[in-house]
N, C-alpha and C positions, 0 to 999 in steps of 0.2 A: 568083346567090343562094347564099348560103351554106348549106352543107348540116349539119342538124340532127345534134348528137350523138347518139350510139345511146341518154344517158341520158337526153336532154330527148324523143327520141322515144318511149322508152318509158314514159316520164311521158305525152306526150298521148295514145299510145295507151292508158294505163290511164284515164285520164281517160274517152274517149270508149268505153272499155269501160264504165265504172261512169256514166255517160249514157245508155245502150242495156237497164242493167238492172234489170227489174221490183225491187219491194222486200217484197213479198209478207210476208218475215218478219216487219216491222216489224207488221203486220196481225196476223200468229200471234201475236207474244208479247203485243201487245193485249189480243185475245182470254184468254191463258192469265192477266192482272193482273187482267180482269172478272170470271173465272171463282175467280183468287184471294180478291177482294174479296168476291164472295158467298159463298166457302168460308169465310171467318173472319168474315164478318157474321153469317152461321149459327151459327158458333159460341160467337159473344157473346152472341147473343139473350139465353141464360140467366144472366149476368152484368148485362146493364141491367135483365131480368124480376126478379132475384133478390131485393130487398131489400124489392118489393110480394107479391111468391110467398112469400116465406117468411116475411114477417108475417100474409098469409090463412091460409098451408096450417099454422104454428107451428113453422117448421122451427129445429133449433139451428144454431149456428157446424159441429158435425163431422159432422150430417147435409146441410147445406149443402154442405161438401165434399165429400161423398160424393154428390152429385146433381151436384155442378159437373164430378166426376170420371169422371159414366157414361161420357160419349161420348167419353174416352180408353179406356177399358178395351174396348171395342168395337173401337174405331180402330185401338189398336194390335194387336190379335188377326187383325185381318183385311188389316194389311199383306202379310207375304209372303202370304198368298191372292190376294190384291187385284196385288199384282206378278207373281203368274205367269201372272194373266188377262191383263196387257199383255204378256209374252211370247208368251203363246198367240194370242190376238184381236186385233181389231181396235182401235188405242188411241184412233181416233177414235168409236168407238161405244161402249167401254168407257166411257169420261168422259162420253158424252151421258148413258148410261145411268145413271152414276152420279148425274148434275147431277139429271136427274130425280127419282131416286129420295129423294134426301137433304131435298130441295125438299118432297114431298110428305112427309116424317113431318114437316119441319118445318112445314108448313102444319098437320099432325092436331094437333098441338102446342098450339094455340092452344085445340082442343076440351077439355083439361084442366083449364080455369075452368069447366067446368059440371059438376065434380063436385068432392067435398071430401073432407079426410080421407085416411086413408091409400088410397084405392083414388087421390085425385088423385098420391101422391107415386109410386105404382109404375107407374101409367101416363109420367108426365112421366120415371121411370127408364128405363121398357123405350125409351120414342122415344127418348130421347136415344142410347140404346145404339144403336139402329135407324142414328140419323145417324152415327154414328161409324163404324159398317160400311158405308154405301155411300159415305162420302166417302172411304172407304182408297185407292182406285186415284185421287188424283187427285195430291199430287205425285207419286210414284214417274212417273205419268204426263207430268207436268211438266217433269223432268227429260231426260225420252227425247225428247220433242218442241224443248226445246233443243238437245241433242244431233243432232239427224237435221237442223235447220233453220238454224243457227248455227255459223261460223265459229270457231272457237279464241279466237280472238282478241275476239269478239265474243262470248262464251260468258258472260263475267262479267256484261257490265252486263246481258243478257238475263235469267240467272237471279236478277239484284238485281232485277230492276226487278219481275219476277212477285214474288218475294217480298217487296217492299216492300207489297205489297197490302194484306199482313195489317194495317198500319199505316194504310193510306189507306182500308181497311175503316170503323176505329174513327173515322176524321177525319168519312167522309162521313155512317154510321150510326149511330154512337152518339148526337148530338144528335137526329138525326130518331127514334130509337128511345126513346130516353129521353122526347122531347116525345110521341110515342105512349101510352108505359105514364104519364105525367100526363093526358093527354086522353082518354086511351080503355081503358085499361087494359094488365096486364100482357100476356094471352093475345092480343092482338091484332096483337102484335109478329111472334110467330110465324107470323101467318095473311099477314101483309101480305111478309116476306120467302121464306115457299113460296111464292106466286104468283111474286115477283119472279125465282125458281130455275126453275122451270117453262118459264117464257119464253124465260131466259138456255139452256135445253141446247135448242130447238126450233132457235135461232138458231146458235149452237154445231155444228150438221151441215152449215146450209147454207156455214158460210166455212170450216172449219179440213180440212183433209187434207194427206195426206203429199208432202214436195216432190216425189216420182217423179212423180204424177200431176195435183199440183194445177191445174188449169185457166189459172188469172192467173196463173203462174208463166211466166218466158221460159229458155229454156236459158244467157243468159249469169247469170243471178242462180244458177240450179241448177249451171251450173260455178264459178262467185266463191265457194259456198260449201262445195262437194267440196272444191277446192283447198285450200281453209281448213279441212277437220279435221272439216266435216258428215257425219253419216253418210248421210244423204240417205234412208234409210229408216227412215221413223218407227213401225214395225211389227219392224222387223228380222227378225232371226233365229229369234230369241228359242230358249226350252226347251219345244221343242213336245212333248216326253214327258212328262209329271210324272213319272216315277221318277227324271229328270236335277234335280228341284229340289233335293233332298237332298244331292246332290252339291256342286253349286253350291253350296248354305248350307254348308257345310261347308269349301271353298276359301274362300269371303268371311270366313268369321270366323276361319278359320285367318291370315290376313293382317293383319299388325302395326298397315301404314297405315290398313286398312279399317276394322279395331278403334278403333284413336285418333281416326277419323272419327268413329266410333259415338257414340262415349263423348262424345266433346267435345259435338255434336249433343244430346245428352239435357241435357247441363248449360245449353248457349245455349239451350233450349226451354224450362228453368224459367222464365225472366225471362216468355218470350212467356206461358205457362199462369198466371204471375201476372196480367199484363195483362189475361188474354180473363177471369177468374174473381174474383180476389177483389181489383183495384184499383179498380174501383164501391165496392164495399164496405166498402174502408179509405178512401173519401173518403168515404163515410156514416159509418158507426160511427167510426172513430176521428179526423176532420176534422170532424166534425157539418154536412157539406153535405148538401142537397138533394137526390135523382134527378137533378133537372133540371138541378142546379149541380154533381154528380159528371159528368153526361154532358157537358157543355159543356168542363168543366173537364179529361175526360180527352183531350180536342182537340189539345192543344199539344205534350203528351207522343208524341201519335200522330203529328203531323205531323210531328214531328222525329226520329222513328221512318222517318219515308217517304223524312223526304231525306237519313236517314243510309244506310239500304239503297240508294238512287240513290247516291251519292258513295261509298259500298265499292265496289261495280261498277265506276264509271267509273278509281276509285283502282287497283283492280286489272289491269282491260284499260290503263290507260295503264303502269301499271307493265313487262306484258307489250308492248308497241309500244317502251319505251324499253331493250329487253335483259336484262330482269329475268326468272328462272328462271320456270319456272308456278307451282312450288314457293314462292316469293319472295313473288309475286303474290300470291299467295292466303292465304300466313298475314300477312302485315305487315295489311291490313284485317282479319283476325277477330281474331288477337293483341289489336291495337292497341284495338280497338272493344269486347272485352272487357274490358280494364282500365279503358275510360272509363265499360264500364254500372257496376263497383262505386261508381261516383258513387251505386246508390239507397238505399247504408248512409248518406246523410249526414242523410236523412229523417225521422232519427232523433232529430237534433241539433237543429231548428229548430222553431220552432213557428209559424213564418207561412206561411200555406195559400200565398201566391204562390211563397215560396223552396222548398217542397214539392213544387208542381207544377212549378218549375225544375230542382228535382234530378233528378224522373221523367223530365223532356225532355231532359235530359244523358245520362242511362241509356241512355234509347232512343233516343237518336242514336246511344251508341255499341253497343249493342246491333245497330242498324240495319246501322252500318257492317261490323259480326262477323257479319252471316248473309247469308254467301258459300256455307254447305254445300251446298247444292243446286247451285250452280257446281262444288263439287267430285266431287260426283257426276258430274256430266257427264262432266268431267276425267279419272274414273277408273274409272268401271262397266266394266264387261267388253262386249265391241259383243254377243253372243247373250243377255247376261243383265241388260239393263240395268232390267227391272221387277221381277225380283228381288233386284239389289243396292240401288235405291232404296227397296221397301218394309223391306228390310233394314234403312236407314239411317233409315229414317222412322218402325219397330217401335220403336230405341232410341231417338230424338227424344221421341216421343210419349208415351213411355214415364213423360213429364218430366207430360204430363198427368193420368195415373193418381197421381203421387205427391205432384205440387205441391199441389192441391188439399186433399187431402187431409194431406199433412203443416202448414199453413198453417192448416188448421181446427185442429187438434191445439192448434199453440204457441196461436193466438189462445185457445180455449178454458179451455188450464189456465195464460196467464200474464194473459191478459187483457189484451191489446197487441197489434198488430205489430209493433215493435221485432225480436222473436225471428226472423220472418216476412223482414223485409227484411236481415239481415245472414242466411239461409240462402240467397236468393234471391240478394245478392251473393257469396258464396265458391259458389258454383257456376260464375258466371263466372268465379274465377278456377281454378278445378278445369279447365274448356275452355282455357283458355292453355296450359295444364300438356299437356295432350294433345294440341295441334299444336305446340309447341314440343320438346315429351323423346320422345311415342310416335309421332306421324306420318311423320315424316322426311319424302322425297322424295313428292314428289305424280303420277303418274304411271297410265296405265290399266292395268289389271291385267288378264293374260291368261291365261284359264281354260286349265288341265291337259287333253290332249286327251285322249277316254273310249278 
């Protein structure tokens, strides 16, 4: 018999290595899209609520915004907090904690239909803030659990695929949500998705922990993905002093790449803070749809939102498999997916609700395909600090919350359109091109100054 080359033989032996092992991850990053999908259901709620809320409570367009805006101004305050607790703690109890806690002010949420007036607008302000503060540690968290559980190579489509969620959020819940505030009211939306958050973190402890110790995990899956660039501990190092935080923040934003990260981040985020807040609302007021024909209607936009986030992932890890720098990889899908969301200036131009909702689904496809940042995170955190380089990156993202909102009330109120709304909403994506393109440069992990 003829004897096997060394490369056909270590072809079947890798074969019959990747036969032998567990796949556990595929389970994790599951878990971390469910857990995305209630994250950004939760924060739509007041986006499908808003248009029956603020015809009871008499709310205007820039009071709107400013309600639409709590639960950034929250969220983003308590990012780096929220990231040094995943350094410090345990990141699988950090996130149960969170699930829970964010679950239940959205569940109190609900109680805010049984008062009127401004005592209901400050209470609906303080919850929303409430949510915004205990959902802070959940990407930064995100991020770290692809990191410790994910191969390099496999890095991209894991962190698309979590983040496509936000997108398969709006596909799954927005109709069912919308058919709720028609059948049963606004407050009810809230009541029904806290129970649904509640459940999701009880389930949440018994499957997700770190690859060192996980249970269903086998040593050939735990070496296949060391080899590959995992850090394998999902807890790390981390800055277990907080007087090292200060430090830390101070190297990260002294860092050219990390800045261009930042920045670009906050500009990709305006599109998403249009979407969770006032895209209901310009299918009501300015399309003269329904609730029920806004929420059905924003379905298409969102699904093509979901599979443009899957095909950025798979665009980028194959880019990476065929020779292509990491650097390469990862700006050709946000570049590129950025120039195809300024498709939602064309919104402008037409007046048929179909070719409307075809431009929003162009957007957010290519939107979809450009939010890779949480891949880059992974790519480039620092292995001790990686809960405070992601609420870093996630203070500036989010940041996109606190202003979208609220600048979008603004134009709508003194021009009386969105017209103004969706061409600021477009040149912010192209502000993000300008930032991995001129200020990012090389893409690469960054490693902290030793103290």
């Amino acid at each position: 018999m003829t004897a096997l080359t060394s490369g056909t033989a270590s072809t079947m032996l890798d074969a019959a290595d990747a036969a032998r092992r567990t796949r556990v991850r595929l389970l994790i990053v599951v878990m971390l899209f469910a857990a995305t999908t209630i994250n950004y259901a939760d924060r739509a709620t007041i986006s499908i609520a808003g248009p029956d809320m603020a015809k009871e409570l008499g709310l205007t367009p820039v009071q709107m915004g400013y309600v639409f805006s709590a639960f950034a101004w929250s969220y983003v305050l308590a990012q780096i907090p929220g990231g040094w607790l995943l350094d410090r703690y345990s990141v699988k109890w950090v996130y149960a904690a969170a699930v829970a806690l964010w679950s239940g002010f959205t569940l109190v949420q609900g109680a805010v239909g049984f008062f009127t007036g401004l005592t209901a607008v400050v209470m609906l302000f303080a919850l929303r803030l409430a949510v915004g503060l205990t959902e802070a540690p959940v990407f930064p968290a995100n991020a770290r659990i692809v990191a410790a559980w994910f191969p390099t190579r496999e890095r991209g489509m894991a962190s698309a695929f979590f983040n496509s969620a936000q997108y398969f959020a709006t596909v799954l819940f927005t109709p069912l949500m919308a058919w709720i505030v028609h059948n049963f009211g606004w407050h009810h939306v809230f009541t029904s998705m806290g129970l649904l958050g509640i459940a999701f973190a009880v389930l949440w402890l018994r499957v997700v922990d770190s690859p060192k110790n996980h249970p269903s995990m086998n040593q050939a899956e735990r070496d296949y993905i060391e080899v590959g660039g995992a850090l394998l501990d999902m807890d790390g190092q981390g800055t277990k002093k907080p007087g090292h935080a200060g430090k830390t923040l101070r190297e990260l934003l002294a860092n050219r790449m990390l800045l261009g990260i930042y920045i670009g981040q906050y500009c990709i985020t305006v599109l998403t803070y249009f979407f969770l807040t006032w895209f209901p609302v310009y299918l009501v007021k300015e399309r003269g749809l329904s609730i029920l024909q806004a929420g059905f209607a924003a379905v298409l936009p969102a699904l093509c939102g979901f599979i443009g986030g899957i095909l950025g992932g798979v665009i980028s890890d194959m880019l990476l498999r065929r020779g292509y720098s990491l650097t390469a990889a990862r700006k050709i899908p946000i570049v590129g997916g950025m120039l195809l969301s300024m498709s939602i200036i064309g919104c402008n131009y037409v007046q048929t609700d179909a070719v409307v909702v075809g431009l929003m689904a162009l957007a957010f496809f290519g939107k979809g395909i450009g939010a890779l940042g949480w891949a880059v995170v992974a790519d480039t955190s620092p292995r001790e600090s990686g809960g405070l380089s992601g609420g870093l990156f996630n203070t500036f993202g989010n940041t996109a919350g606190i202003t979208t909102p609220i600048v979008i009330g603004y134009i709508v109120q003194s021009t009386g359109s969105f017209n103004g709304a969706l061409v600021f909403v477009g040149l912010n994506a192209l502000v993000a091109c300008f930032c991995y393109l001129v200020v990012v440069g090389e893409i690469r992990r960054v490693e902290l100054k030793a103290s």
